[in-house]
C-alpha positions as CSV (number, residue, x, y, z in Angstrom):
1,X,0.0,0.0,0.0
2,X,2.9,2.6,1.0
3,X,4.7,1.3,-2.3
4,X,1.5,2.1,-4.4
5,X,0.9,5.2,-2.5
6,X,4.6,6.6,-3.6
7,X,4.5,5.6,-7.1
8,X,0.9,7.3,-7.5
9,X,2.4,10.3,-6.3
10,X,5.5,10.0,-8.6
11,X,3.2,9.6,-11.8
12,X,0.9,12.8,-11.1
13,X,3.9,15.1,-10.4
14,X,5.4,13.7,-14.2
15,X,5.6,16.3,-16.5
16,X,4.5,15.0,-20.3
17,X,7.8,14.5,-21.9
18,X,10.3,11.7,-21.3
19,X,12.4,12.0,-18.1
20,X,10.2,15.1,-17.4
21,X,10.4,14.5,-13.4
22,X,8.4,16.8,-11.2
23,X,7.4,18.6,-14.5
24,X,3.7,19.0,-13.6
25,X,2.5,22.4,-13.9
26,X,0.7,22.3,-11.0
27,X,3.6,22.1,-9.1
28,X,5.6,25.3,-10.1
29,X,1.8,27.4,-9.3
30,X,1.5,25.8,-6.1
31,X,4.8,27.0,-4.9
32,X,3.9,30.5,-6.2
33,X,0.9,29.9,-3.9
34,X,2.6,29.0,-0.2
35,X,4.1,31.7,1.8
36,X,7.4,32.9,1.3
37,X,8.0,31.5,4.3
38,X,6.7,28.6,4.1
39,X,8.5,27.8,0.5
40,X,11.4,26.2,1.4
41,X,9.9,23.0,3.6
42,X,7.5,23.2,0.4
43,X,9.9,22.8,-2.1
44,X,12.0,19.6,-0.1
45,X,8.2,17.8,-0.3
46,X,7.4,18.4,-3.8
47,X,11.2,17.1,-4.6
48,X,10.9,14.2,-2.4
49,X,7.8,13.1,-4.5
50,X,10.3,11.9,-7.3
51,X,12.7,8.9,-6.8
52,X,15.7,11.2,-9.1
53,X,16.7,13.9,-6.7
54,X,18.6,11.9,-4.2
55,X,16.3,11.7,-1.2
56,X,17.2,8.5,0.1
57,X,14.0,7.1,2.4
58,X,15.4,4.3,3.2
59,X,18.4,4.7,4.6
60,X,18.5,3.8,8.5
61,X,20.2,7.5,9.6
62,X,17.0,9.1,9.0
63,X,14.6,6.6,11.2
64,X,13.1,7.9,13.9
65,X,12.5,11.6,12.0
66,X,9.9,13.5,11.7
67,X,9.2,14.4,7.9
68,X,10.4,17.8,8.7
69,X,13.6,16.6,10.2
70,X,14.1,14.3,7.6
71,X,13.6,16.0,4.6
72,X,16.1,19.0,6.0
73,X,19.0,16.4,6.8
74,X,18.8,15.4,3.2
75,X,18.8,18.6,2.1
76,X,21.9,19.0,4.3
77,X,23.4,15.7,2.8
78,X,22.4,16.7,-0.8
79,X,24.0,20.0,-0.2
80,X,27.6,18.5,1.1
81,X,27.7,15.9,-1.2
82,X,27.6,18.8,-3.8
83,X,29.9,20.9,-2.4
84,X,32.3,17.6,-2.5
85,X,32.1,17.5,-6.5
86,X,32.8,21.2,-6.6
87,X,35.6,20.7,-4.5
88,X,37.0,17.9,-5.9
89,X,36.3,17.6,-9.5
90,X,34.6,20.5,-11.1
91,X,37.3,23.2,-9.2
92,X,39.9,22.2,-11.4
93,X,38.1,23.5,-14.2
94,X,36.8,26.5,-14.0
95,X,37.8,30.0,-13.1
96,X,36.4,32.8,-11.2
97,X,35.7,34.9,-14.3
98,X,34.1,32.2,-15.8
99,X,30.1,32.1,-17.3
100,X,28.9,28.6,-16.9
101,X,26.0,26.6,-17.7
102,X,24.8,23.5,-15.6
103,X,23.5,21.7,-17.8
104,X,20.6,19.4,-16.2
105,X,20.4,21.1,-13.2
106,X,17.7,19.4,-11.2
107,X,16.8,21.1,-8.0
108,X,20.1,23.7,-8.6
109,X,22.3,21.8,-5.6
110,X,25.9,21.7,-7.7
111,X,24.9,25.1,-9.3
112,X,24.7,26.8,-6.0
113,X,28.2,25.0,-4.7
114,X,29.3,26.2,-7.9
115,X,28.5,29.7,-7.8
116,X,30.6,31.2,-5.3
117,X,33.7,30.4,-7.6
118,X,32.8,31.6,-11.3
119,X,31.3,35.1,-12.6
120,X,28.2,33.7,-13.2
121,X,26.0,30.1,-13.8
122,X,23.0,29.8,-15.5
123,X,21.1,26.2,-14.3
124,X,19.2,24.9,-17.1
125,X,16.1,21.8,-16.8
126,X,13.4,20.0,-18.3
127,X,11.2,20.4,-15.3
128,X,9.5,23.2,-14.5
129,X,9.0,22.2,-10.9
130,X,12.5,21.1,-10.5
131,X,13.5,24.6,-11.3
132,X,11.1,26.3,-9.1
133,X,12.4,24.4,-6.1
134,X,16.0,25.5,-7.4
135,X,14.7,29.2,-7.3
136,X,13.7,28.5,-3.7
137,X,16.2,26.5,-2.2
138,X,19.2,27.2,-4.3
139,X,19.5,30.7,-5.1
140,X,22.4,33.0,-5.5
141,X,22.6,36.6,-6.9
142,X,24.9,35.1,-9.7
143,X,22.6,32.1,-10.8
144,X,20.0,32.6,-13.3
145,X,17.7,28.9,-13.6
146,X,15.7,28.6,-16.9
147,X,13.7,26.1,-18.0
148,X,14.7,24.4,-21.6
149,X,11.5,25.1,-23.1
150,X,10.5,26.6,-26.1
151,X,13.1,29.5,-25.5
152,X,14.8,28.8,-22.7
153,X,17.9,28.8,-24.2
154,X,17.3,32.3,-25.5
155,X,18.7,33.8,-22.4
156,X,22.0,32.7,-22.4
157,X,24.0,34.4,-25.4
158,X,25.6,32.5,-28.3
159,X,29.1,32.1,-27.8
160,X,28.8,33.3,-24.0
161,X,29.8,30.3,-22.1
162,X,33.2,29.5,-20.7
163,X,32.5,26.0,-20.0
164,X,29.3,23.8,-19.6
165,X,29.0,20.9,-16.8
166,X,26.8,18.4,-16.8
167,X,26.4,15.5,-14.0
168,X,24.4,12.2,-13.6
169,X,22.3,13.5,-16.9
170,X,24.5,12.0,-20.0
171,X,23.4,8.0,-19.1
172,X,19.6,8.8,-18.6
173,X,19.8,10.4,-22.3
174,X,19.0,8.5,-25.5
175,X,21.8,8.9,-28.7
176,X,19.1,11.5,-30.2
177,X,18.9,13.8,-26.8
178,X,22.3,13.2,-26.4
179,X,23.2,14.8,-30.2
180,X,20.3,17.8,-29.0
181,X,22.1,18.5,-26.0
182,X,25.5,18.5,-27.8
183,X,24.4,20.8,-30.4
184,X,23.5,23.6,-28.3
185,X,26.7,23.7,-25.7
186,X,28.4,23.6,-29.2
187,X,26.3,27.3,-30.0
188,X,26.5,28.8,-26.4
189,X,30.2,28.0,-25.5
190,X,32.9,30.4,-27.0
191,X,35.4,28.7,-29.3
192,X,38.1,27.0,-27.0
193,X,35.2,26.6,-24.3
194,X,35.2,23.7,-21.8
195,X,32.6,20.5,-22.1
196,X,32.6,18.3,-18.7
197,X,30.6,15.8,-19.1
198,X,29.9,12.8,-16.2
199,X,29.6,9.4,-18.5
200,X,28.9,6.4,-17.8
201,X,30.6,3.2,-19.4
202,X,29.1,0.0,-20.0
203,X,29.7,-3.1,-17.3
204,X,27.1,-5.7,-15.6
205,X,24.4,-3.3,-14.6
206,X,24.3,-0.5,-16.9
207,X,23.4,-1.6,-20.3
208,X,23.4,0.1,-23.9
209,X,20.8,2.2,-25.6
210,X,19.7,-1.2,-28.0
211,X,19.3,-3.3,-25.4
212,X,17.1,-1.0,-23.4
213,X,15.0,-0.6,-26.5
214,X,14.8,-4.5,-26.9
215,X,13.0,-5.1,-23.8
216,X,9.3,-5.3,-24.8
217,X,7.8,-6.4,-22.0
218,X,5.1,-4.0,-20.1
219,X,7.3,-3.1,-17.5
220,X,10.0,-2.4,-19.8
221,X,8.1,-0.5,-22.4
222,X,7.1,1.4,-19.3
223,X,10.8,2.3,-18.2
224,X,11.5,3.3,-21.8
225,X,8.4,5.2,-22.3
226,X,9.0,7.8,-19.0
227,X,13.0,7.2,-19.2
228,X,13.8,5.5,-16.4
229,X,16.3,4.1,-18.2
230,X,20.3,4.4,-17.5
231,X,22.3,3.7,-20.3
232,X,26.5,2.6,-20.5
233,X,28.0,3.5,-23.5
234,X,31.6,3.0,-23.9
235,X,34.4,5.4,-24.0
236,X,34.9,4.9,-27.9
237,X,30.7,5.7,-27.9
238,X,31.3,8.6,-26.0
239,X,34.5,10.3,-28.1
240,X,32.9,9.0,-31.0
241,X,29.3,11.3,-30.5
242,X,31.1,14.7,-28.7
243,X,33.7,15.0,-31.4
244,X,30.9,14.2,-34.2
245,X,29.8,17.7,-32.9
246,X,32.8,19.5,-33.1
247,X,34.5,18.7,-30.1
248,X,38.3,17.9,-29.4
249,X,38.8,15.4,-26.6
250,X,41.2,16.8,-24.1
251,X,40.8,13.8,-21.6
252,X,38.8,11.2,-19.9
253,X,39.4,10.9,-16.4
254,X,38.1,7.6,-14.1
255,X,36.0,9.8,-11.3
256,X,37.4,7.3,-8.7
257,X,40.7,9.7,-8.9
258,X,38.8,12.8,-7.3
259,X,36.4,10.5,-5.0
260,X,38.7,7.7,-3.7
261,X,36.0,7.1,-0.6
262,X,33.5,5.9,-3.4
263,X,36.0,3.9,-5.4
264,X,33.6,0.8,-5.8
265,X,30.7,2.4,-6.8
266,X,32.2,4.7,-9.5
267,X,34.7,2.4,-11.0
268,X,32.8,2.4,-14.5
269,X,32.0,6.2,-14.7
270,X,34.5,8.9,-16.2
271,X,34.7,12.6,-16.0
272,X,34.9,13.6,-19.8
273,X,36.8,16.8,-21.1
274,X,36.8,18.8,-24.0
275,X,36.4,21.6,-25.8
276,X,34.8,23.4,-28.3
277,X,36.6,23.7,-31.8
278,X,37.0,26.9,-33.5
């Protein structure tokens, strides 16, 4: 019954389009709705209705909570566990004078570890109420969050970017969304900008695109149909489609060499580098 009682209210916070989670326009009108004080509890409910922003229920630190106290220890968690990839990885990359775009932003937790460091960071989504709870929770004077939309893109300029990052978005992409996405940090990044892209490779659990697509059983079609699916490619796949779009490989790293605690689980994803050709 509690099992049912989740999923139900994962499928009527869907938005309409594939991997469109917490995209339901009643979400971003509600939140317009509560009072400004009341907005940010709001926004750490509505997130916590989708399985894809990290809010683990059932993991035993949080027993004993109320729903208050639980939801803002993962926020907390969420919040130092981004600050850890800033840190870590994505420091090494970018520059205080830099214009970025975070590219998939969710709920705007790595944008806002990121924006202390760089001139400016635009967070860019599918979902409309994934934004609206990065307005809330996440904001900074320097981060503007659009939605992709019909002209979302608009408002960043052509050629303005120093670098885009995108993490834990590449391997929920199919080759086609993958080429979309590719195509437009190829028009907002200024020749010689920086591409960092999290990838996945292939192993036991993470299988390809085709095989994803072969699975025509209900529950499978289902995945497909609302993208929960998580695709390996491998690293040949990968240099393969970026530099197809005018990309030059600068270098794959193995992410296990910025987050040696996690060394286990990461071992098949990569931190890919490159930049945009003149």
């Amino acid at each position: 019954m509690v099992k049912s009682l989740e999923v139900a209210k994962w499928f009527v916070s869907l938005g309409k389009e594939p991997q469109n989670y917490l995209g339901a326009k009643w979400i971003p009108a509600l939140l317009r709705r509560v009072p400004e004080s009341g907005r940010p509890l709001w926004a750490l409910r509505i997130l916590s209705l989708s399985p894809h922003y990290f809010f683990d229920h059932d993991n035993p630190k949080y027993r004993g909570m109320s729903n208050t106290e639980y939801l803002e220890a993962n926020f907390d968690a969420v919040t130092k566990s981004r600050e850890n990839i800033y840190e870590k990885m994505l420091s090494r990359y970018l520059d205080a004078n830099d214009t970025v775009l975070d590219y998939g932003c969710g709920p705007g937790f790595l944008a806002k570890a990121t924006a202390p460091y760089v001139r400016k960071i635009y967070g860019l989504d599918l979902s409309l109420g994934a934004i609206e709870c990065a307005r809330i929770i996440n904001s900074a004077e320097n981060i503007e969050y659009i939605a992709v939309g019909k002209d979302g893109l608009d408002a960043i300029p052509d050629g303005g970017l120093n670098a885009v990052y995108s993490f834990a978005v590449i391997q929920h992409l199919t080759n086609e969304v993958f080429e979309i996405v590719l195509k437009n940090c190829y028009r907002k990044l200024k020749p010689g900008g920086q591409l960092l892209l999290h990838i996945q490779l292939n192993d036991e659990t993470w299988k390809s695109e085709e095989e994803f697509r072969k699975d025509r059983s209900a529950k499978g079609r289902v995945k497909f149909k609302i993208g929960l699916h998580c695709f390996g490619r491998t690293e040949q796949e990968h240099i393969e489609i970026v530099s197809k779009h005018g990309f030059e490989i600068v270098e794959i790293k193995k992410l296990e060499n910025f987050f040696t605690e996690f060394a286990d689980e990461i071992r098949s994803q990569r931190l890919l580098v490159a930049r945009r050709g003149d």
